[in-house]
KOLKOLSE-863523 format. One line per 5 residues: number of its first residue (from 1); their letters; for each residue x, z, y of C-alpha. Coordinates in Angstrom, 2 decimals, m for minus. Example, Ala and Ser with C-alpha at 12.3 -4.5 7.8 and 13.67 -1.06 7.14 Angstrom:
! KOLKOLSE-863523
1) AS) 12.30:7.80:m4.50; 13.67:7.14:m1.06
***
This chain:
! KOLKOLSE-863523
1) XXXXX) 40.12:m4.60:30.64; 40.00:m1.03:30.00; 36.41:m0.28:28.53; 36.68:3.76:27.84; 34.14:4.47:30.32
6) XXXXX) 31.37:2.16:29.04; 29.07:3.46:26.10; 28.86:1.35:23.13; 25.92:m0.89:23.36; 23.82:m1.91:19.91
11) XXXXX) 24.14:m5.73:19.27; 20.65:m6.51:19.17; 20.30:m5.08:22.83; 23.09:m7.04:24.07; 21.86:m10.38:22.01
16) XXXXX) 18.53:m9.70:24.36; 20.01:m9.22:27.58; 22.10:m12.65:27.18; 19.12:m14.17:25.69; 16.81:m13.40:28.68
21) XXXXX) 19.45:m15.38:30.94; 19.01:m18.90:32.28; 21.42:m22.22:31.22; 23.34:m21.67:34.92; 23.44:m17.32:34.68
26) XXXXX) 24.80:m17.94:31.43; 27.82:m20.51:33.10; 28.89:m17.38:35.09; 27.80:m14.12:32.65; 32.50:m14.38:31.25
31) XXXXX) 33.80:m14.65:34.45; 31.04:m11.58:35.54; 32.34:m9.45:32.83; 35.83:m9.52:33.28; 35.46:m7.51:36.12
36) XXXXX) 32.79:m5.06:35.52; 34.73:m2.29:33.73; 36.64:m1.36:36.40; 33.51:m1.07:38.86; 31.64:1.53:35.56
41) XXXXX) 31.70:5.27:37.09; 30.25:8.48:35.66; 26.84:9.90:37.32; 26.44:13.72:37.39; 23.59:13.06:34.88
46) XXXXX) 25.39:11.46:32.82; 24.82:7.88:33.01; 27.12:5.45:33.52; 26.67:3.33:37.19; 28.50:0.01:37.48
51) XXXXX) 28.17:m1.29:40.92; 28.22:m5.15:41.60; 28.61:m5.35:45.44; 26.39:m3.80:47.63; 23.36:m5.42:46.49
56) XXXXX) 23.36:m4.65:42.53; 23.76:m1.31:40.50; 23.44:m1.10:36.64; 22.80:1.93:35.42; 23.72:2.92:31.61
61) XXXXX) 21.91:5.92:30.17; 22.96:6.18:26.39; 20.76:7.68:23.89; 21.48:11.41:22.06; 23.74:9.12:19.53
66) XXXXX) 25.92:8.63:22.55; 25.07:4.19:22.88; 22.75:2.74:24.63; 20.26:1.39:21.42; 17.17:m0.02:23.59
71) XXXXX) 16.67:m2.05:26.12; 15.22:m0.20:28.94; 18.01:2.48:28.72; 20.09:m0.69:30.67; 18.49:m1.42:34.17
76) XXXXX) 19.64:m3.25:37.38; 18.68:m2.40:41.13; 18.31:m6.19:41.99; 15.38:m8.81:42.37; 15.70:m10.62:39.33
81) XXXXX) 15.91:m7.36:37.10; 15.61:m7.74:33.67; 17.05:m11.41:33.54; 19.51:m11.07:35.97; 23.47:m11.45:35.25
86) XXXXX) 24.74:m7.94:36.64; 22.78:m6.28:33.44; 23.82:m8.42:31.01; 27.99:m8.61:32.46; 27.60:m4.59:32.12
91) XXXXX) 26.34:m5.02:28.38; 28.77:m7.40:27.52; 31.66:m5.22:28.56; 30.63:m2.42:27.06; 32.34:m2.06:23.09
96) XXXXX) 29.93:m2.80:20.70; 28.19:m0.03:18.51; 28.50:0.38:14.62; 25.92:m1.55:13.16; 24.18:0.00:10.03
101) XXXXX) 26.30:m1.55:7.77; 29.70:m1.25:9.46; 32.15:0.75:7.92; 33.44:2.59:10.64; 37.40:2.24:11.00
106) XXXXX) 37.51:m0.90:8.94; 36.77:0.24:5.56; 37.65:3.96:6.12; 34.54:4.91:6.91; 32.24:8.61:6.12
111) XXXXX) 29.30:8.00:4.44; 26.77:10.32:3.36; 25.82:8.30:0.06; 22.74:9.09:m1.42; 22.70:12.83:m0.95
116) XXXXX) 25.16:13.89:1.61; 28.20:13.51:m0.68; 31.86:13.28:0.40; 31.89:9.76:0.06; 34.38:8.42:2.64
121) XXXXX) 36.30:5.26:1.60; 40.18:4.84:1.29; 42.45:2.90:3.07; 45.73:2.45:4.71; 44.52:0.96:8.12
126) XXXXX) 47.35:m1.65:8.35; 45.16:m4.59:8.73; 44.68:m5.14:5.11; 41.52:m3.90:5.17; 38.69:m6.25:6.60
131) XXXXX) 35.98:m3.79:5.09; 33.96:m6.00:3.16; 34.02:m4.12:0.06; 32.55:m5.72:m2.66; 31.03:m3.48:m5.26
136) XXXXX) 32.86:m3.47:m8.55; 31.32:m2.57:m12.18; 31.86:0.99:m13.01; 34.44:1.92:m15.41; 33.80:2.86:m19.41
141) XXXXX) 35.42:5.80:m18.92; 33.15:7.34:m16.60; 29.53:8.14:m17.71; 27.26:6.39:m15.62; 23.98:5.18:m16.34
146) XXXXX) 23.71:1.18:m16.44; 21.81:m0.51:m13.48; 19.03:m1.70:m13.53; 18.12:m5.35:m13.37; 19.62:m7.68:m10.88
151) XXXXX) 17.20:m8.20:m8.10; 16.86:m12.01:m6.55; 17.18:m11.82:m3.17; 13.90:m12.55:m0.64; 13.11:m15.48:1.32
156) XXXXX) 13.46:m13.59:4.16; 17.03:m12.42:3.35; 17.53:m16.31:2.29; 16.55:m17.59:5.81; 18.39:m14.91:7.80
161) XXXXX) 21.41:m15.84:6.03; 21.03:m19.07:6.74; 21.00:m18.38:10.41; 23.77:m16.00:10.07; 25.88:m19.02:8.72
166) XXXXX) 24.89:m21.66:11.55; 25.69:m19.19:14.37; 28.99:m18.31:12.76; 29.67:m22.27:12.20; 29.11:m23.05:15.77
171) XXXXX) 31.88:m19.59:16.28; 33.87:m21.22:14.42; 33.44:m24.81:16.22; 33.83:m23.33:19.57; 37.01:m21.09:18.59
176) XXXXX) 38.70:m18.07:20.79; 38.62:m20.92:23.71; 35.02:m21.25:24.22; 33.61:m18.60:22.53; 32.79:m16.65:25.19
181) XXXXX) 29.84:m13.95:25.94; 27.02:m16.26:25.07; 28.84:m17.64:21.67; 29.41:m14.28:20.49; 25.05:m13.49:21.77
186) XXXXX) 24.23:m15.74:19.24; 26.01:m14.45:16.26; 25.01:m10.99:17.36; 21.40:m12.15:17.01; 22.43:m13.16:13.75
191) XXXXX) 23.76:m10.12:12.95; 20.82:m7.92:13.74; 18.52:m10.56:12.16; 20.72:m9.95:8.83; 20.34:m6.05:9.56
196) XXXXX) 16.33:m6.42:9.63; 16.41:m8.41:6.41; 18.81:m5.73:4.84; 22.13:m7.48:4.48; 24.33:m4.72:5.68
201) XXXXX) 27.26:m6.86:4.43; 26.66:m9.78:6.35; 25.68:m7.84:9.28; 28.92:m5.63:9.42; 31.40:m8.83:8.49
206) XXXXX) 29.64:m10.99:12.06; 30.48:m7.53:14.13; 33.92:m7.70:13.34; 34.19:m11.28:13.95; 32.73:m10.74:17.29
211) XXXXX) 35.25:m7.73:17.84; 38.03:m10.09:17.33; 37.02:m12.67:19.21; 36.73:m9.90:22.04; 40.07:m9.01:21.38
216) XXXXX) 41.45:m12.31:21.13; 40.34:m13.62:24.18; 41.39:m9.87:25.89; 44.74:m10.39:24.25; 44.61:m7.04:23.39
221) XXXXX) 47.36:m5.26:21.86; 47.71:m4.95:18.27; 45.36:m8.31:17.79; 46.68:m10.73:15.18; 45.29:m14.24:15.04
226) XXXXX) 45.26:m14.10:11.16; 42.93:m11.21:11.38; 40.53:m13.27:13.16; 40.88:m15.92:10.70; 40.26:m13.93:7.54
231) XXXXX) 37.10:m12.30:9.07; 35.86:m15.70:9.68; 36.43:m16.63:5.90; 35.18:m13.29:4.64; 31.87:m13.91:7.26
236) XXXXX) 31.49:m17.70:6.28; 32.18:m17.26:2.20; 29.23:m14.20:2.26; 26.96:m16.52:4.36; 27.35:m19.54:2.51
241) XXXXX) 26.75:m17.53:m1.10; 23.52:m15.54:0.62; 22.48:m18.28:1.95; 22.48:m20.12:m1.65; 19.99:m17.93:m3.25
246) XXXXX) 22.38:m17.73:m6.37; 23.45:m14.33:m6.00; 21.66:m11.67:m6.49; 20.90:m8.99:m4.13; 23.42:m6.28:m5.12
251) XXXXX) 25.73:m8.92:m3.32; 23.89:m7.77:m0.16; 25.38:m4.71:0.40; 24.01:m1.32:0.94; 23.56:1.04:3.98
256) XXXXX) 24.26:4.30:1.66; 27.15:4.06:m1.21; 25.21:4.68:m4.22; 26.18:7.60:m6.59; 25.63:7.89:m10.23
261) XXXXX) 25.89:11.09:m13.12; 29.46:11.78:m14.05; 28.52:14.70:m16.48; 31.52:17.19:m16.69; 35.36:16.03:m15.13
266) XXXXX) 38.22:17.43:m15.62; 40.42:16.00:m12.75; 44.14:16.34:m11.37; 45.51:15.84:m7.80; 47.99:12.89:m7.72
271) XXXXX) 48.35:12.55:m3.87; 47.33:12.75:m0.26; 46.79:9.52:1.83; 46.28:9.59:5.62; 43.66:7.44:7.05
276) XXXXX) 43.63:6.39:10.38; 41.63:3.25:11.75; 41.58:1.71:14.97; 38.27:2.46:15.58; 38.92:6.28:16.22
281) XXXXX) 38.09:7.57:12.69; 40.87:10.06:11.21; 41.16:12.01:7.92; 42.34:12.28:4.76; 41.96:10.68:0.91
286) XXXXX) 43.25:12.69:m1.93; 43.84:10.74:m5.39; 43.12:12.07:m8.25; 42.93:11.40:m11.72; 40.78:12.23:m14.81
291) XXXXX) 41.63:13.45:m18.12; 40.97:10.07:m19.43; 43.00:8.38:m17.23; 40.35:7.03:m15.01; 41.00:7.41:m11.00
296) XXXXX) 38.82:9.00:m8.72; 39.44:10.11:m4.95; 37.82:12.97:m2.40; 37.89:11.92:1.31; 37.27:13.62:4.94
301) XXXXX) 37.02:11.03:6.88; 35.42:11.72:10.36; 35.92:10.62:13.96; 38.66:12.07:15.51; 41.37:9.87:15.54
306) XXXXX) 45.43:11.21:14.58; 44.60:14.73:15.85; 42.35:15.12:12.82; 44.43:13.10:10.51; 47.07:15.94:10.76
311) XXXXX) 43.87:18.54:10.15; 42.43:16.70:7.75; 45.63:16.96:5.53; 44.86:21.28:4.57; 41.24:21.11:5.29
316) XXXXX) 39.31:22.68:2.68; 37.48:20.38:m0.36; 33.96:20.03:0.53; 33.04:20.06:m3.29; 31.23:22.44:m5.44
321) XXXXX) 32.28:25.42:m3.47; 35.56:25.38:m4.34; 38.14:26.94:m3.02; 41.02:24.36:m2.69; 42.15:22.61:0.38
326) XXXXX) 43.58:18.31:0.51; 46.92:19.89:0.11; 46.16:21.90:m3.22; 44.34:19.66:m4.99; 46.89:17.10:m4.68
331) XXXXX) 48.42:19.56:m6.60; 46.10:21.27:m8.66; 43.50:20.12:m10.48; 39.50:20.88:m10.48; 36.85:21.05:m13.70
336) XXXXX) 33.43:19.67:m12.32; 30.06:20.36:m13.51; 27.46:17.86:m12.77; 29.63:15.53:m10.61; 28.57:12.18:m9.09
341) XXXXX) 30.62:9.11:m8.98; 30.11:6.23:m7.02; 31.58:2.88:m8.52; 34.71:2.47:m7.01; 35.27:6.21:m8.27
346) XXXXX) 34.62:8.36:m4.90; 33.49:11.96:m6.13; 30.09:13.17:m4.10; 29.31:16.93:m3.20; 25.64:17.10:m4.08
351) XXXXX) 23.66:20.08:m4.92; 24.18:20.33:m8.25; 28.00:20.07:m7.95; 30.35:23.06:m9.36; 33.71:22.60:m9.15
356) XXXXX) 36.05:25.34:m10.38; 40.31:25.28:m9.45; 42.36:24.23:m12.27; 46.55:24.17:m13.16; 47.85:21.08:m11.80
361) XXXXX) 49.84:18.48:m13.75; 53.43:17.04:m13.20; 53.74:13.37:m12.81; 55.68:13.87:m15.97; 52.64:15.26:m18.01
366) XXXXX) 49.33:12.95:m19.33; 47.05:12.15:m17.84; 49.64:11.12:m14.76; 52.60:10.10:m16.98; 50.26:7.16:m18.01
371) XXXXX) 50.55:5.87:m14.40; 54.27:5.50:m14.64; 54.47:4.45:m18.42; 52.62:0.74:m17.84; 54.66:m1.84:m17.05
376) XXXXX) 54.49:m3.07:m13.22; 53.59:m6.44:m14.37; 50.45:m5.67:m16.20; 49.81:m3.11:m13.62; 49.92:m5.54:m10.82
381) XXXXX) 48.02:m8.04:m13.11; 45.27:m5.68:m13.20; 44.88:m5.13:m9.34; 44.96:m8.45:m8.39; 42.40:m8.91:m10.98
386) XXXXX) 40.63:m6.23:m9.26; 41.36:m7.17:m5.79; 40.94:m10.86:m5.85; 36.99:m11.29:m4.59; 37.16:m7.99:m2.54
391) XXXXX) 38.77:m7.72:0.89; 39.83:m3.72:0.82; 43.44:m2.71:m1.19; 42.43:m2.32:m4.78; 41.27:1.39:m5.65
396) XXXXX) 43.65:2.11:m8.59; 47.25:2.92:m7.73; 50.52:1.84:m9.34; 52.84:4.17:m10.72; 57.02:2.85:m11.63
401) XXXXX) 60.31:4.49:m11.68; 63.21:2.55:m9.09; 66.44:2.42:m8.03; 67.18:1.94:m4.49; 69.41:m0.81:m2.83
406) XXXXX) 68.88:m0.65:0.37; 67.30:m1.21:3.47; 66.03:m5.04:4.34; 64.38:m4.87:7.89; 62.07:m2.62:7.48
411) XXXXX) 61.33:m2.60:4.03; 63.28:m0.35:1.61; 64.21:m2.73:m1.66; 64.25:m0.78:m4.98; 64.54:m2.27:m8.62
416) XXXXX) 62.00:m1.35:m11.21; 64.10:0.37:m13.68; 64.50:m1.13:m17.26; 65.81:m4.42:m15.56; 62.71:m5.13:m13.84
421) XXXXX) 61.28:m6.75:m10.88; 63.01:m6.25:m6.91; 60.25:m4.50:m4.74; 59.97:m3.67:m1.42; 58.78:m0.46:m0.33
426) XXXXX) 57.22:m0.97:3.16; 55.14:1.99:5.38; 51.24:2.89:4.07; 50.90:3.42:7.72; 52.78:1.91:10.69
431) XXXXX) 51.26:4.25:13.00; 54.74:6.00:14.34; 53.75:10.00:14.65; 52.74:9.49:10.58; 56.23:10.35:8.60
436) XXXXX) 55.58:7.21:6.88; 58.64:5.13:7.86; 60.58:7.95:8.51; 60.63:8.75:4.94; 61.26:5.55:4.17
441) XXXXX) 64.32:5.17:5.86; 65.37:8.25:4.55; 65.15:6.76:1.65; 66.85:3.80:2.17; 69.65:5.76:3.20
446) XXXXX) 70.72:6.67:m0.43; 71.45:3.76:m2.62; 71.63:4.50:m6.24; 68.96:7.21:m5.86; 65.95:6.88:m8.65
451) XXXXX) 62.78:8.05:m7.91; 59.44:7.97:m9.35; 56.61:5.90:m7.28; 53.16:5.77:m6.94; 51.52:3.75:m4.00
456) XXXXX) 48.53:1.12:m3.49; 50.31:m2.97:m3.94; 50.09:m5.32:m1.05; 48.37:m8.08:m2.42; 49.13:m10.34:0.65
461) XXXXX) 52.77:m9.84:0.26; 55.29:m11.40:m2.24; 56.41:m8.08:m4.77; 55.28:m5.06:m2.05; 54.63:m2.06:m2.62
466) XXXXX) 53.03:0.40:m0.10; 54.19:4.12:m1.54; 52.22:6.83:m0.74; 54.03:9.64:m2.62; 57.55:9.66:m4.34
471) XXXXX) 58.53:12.29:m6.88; 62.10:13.13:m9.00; 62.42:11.05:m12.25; 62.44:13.43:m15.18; 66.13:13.70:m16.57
476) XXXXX) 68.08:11.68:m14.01; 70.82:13.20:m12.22; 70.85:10.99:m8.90; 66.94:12.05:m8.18; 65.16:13.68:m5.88
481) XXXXX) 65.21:17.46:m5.39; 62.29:18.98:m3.85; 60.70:22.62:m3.27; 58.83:24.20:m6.47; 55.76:24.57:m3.42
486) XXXXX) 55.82:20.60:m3.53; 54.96:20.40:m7.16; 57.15:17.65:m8.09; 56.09:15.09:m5.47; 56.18:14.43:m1.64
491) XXXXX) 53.10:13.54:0.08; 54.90:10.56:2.11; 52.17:10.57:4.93; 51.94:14.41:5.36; 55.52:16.02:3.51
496) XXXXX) 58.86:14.81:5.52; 61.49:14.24:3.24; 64.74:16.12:4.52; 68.82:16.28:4.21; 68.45:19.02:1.20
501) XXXXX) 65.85:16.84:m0.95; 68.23:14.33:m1.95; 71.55:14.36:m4.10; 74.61:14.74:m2.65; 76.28:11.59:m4.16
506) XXXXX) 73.77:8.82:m5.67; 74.11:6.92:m8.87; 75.24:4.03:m7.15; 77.67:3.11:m4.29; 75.82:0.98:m1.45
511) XXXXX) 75.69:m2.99:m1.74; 78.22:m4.76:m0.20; 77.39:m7.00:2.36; 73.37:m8.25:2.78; 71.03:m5.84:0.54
516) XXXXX) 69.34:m8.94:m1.92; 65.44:m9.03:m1.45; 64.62:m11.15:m4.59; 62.70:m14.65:m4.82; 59.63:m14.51:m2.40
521) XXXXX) 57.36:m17.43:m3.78; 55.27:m17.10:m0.70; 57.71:m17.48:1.55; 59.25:m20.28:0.32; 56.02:m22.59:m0.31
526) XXXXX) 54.55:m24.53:2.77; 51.15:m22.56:2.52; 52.34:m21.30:6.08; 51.07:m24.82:7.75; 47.98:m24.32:5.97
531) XXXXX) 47.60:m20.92:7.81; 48.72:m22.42:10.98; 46.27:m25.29:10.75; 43.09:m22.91:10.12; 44.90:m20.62:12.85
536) XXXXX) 44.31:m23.39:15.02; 40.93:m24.04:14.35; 40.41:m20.36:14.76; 42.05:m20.38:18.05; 41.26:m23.32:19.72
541) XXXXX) 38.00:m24.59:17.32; 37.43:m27.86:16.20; 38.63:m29.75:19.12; 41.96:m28.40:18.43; 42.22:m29.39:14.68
546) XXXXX) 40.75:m33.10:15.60; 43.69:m33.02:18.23; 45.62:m31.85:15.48; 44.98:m34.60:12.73; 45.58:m37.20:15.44
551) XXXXX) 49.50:m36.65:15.49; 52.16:m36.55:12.60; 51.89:m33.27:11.85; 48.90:m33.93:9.33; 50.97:m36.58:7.24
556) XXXXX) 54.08:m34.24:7.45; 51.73:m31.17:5.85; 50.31:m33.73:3.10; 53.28:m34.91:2.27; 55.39:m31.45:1.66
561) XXXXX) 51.95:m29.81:0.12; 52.49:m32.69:m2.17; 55.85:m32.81:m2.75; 55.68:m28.90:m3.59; 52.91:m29.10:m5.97
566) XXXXX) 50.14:m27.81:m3.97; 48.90:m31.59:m3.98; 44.91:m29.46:m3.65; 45.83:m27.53:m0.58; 47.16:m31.21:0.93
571) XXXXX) 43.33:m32.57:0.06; 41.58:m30.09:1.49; 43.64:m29.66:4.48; 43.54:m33.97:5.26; 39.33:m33.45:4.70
576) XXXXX) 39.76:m30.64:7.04; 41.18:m32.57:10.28; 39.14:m35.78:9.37; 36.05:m33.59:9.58; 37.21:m32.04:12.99
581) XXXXX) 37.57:m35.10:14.35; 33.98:m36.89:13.32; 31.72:m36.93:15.96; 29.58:m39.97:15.29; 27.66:m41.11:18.31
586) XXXXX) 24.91:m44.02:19.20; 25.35:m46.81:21.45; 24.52:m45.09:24.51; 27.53:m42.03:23.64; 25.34:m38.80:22.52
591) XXXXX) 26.52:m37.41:19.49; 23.96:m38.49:16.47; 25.24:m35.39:14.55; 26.19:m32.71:16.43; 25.90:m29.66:13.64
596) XXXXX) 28.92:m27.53:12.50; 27.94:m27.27:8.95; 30.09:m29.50:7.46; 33.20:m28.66:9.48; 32.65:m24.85:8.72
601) XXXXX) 32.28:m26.09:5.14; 35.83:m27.93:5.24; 37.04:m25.14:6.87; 36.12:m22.42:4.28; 36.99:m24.63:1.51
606) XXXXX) 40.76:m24.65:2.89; 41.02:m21.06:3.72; 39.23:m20.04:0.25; 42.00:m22.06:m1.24; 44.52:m20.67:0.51
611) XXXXX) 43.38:m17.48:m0.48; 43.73:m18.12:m3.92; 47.05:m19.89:m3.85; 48.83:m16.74:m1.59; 47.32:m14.62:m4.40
616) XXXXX) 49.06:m16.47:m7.24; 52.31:m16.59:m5.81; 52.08:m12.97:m4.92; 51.70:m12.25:m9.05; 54.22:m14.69:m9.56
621) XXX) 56.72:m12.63:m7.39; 56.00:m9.66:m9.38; 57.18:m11.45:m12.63
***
């Protein structure tokens, strides 16, 4: 169901228009939507008609922010007009609008902070990236000014949390199966009930749930069950600790990233990074890094989709007035008077912001030769550190000098040099016009070629790294060679590595016969019938895990969770299907307990676990 016509619709106005329905409107309101994007057609003034029949017109009329945001910008020619199904099947087709604490394009979103600083957020949009960032504490080395107390949350937040956790429960109850129009209603109640109580977190992790269930049940393209499942655990684990009053309410989330006094910086480029999100948001992140080693980053981020991705890459720096573009100041370098920081080290163009161009740095010349002089292990120890309780990439990048083997699918394996650790160097991007891969495969193509690496880890995936620029290694024969205009280091997502920039015979001959990939911890443990079970549940809710528990398969999971060790992940997963299939009922047959809590509660538990266990085998494989 192609929905390009149809203007995004805010949640709350949908939530009312499925509300206003009766029990047998509602019976009807999925099959009524499947249909009704293909009737939506463009009026010469500029609304959108979608035409049910003969007897029934809805009429669209967005708002100047281009969605329809109220209620009587949505009206139906029939009788029963506001409450009738033709109104609310035209809502419920139409894509959802941002809510106020969305990050648009799933963590890669432009925000304004606090006074209309450059404050767009990083990512690599391969599906790592959920959104829900969770606000770290600011670095030493970066003068900020201590917050102030923590703040308990309200009673009001406290209560719409609460709601926000029993409408995802019953989501999660009814799975992709049943949780059709009205399912997904009553979380998006939830959701703007969390907005009004300002918890833009909460708010913006329920959207994206009800975006995937869209997509699920669409079986749109690109849609990955796993996706779904995560935003359910990320939705259900912030609900659950809202909900608890023991947080306080910094764990809300804000609307606006907050920026603090950084005093005087003296900053170098490192990189560019391309981001591109599925939502149609396109631009560019360059890295940089201070003169005391801490990181910091400048973003465009904007809708606009690839075409402004490839602008975005020589646009100039909106900072200060100065004079640079993306593409110089990953090379160059910047002294800035009066800069702000936000906490996660994204540099705002206030005011009071003076920026002046500076000589860059090689990667071979402090601050940036730090990067690459840390060991990979500690390195890696730190970002999962970093990473563990937030669901966006960790913000610091890791720097390491390889060798490279070969190509293994699509990954490119390289060893850590100094006898360390097999990696695997897979795209930043997958989308196919960014020279991501094809570098990559250039790459691949010259075993025995050393190269210096920096590039975000993959904290989902057994020793993975993502590169996002390569660079020669300072003395080596077999290295790169690129132009002096590069600055000793390819941009992977902009620069395209060609014939001339590598040696003409590498260190090394190629391997003979399959290219070795190294242990993969993850791979080899059973945690992957975990993932299938809460897949499941995810897929086909609770019915389907009950249905589960009832054959072998649950003793056969126990049993090889147990025999590998992971005897917790076998406890939680057995309390998991005998909660699924509880349904205690009276002597006459009604259910005497017909809640999700404590199902969503087993469910969580196992996923949270699961969570934790993938992350430890991931450091393991780094070892």
């Amino acid at each position: 169901m192609s929905t390009e016509l149809l203007p995004p619709v805010a949640p709350d106005v949908l939530a009312d228009a499925v509300e206003q329905l009766s029990a047998r409107l509602r019976k009807k309101l999925d099959a009524a939507i499947a249909g009704c994007a293909d009737q939506a057609s463009a009026a010469p003034d500029g609304s959108i008609e979608v035409r049910f029949g003969e007897d029934a017109t809805v009429t669209l009329r967005p708002g100047p922010s281009g969605a329809v945001t109220q209620t009587e910008q949505a009206a139906c020619t029939c009788l029963l007009a506001p409450r009738c199904l033709h109104r609310a099947a035209a809502l419920g087709a139409a894509p959802l609008a941002e809510g106020q604490g969305d990050d648009p394009g799933g963590g890669e979103a432009s925000d304004a902070g606090t006074h209309s600083e450059v404050g767009t957020g990083t990512g690599t949009g391969t599906g790592m990236a959920v959104g829900e960032a969770v606000s770290g504490a600011v670095s030493d080395t970066r003068a900020l000014p201590a917050g102030d107390p923590p703040t308990p949350l309200t009673p009001t937040q406290i209560r719409a949390a609460t709601a926000l956790w029993n409408a995802a429960a019953e989501a999660l109850s009814a799975g992709v199966t049943a949780g059709g129009a009205v399912v997904q209603a009553e979380l998006l109640r939830a959701a703007h009930t969390a907005r009004l109580a300002a918890l833009p977190r909460a708010e913006a992790a329920a959207l994206r749930v009800v975006r995937g269930l869209r997509a699920a049940r669409e079986r749109s393209e690109g849609q990955r069950l796993g996706d779904l499942a995560d935003a359910f655990r990320v939705l259900l684990a912030g609900a659950a600790l809202l909900s608890s009053g023991s947080v306080d309410a910094g764990a809300a989330g804000s609307v606006r990233r907050a920026y603090g006094q950084g005093g005087s910086l003296r900053v170098f480029g490192l990189c560019r990074e391309p981001v591109l999100s599925a939502t149609g948001y396109g631009g560019v992140t360059t890295h940089l890094v201070g003169s005391d080693g801490a990181g910091y980053t400048v973003s465009d981020v904007r809708p606009g989709g690839l075409a402004r991705v490839k602008g975005a890459g020589s646009a100039s720096v909106a900072l200060g007035g100065a004079v640079l573009d993306h593409a110089g100041l990953a090379r160059g370098g910047l002294r800035i008077v009066g800069a702000t920081v936000s906490a996660d080290g994204r540099l705002g163009a206030g005011r009071g912001v003076g920026a002046t161009p500076l000589r860059g740095v090689d990667w071979s010349e402090e601050p940036a030769a730090a990067l690459f002089a840390r060991p990979v292990r500690e390195a890696m120890a730190a970002a999962l550190a970093d990473g563990f309780e937030a669901e966006t990439p960790p913000t610091a990048l890791l720097g390491c000098d390889v060798e490279v083997i070969g190509a293994a699918g699509d990954a490119v394996v390289v060893r850590v040099a100094a006898q360390g650790p097999l990696l695997r160097l897979r795209p930043a991007h997958p989308h196919p016009e960014l020279p991501h891969a094809a570098n990559l495969r250039r790459i691949a193509g010259h075993p025995g070629l050393v190269l210096r690496v920096l590039g975000r880890p993959d904290l989902d995936r057994a020793a993975t790294l993502r590169p996002l620029a390569v660079g020669p290694v300072p003395g080596a024969t077999a290295t790169l060679r690129l132009p002096d205009e590069w600055k000793g280091h390819a941009d992977l997502g902009y620069d395209r590595l060609q014939g001339e920039h590598f040696p003409r015979e590498a260190a090394g001959g190629a391997a003979a016969g399959p290219v070795p990939v190294g242990p993969d911890p993850l791979a080899d443990a059973p945690l992957w019938r975990v993932r299938r079970l809460l897949e499941t549940g995810v897929a086909g809710g609770r019915r389907a895990v009950a249905e589960a528990g009832r054959g072998t398969d649950t003793a056969s999971l126990v049993t090889r969770l147990t025999r590998a060790g992971l005897g917790g992940a076998a406890h939680l997963a057995q309390a998991l299907t005998a909660e699924a299939g509880r349904r205690p009922r009276d002597a006459f047959g009604r259910l005497t307990d017909a809640s999700a809590d404590s199902y969503a509660r087993a469910w969580l538990a196992s996923a949270v676990h699961l969570k934790a266990a993938e992350r430890t085998l991931v450091a393991a494989s780094w070892s």
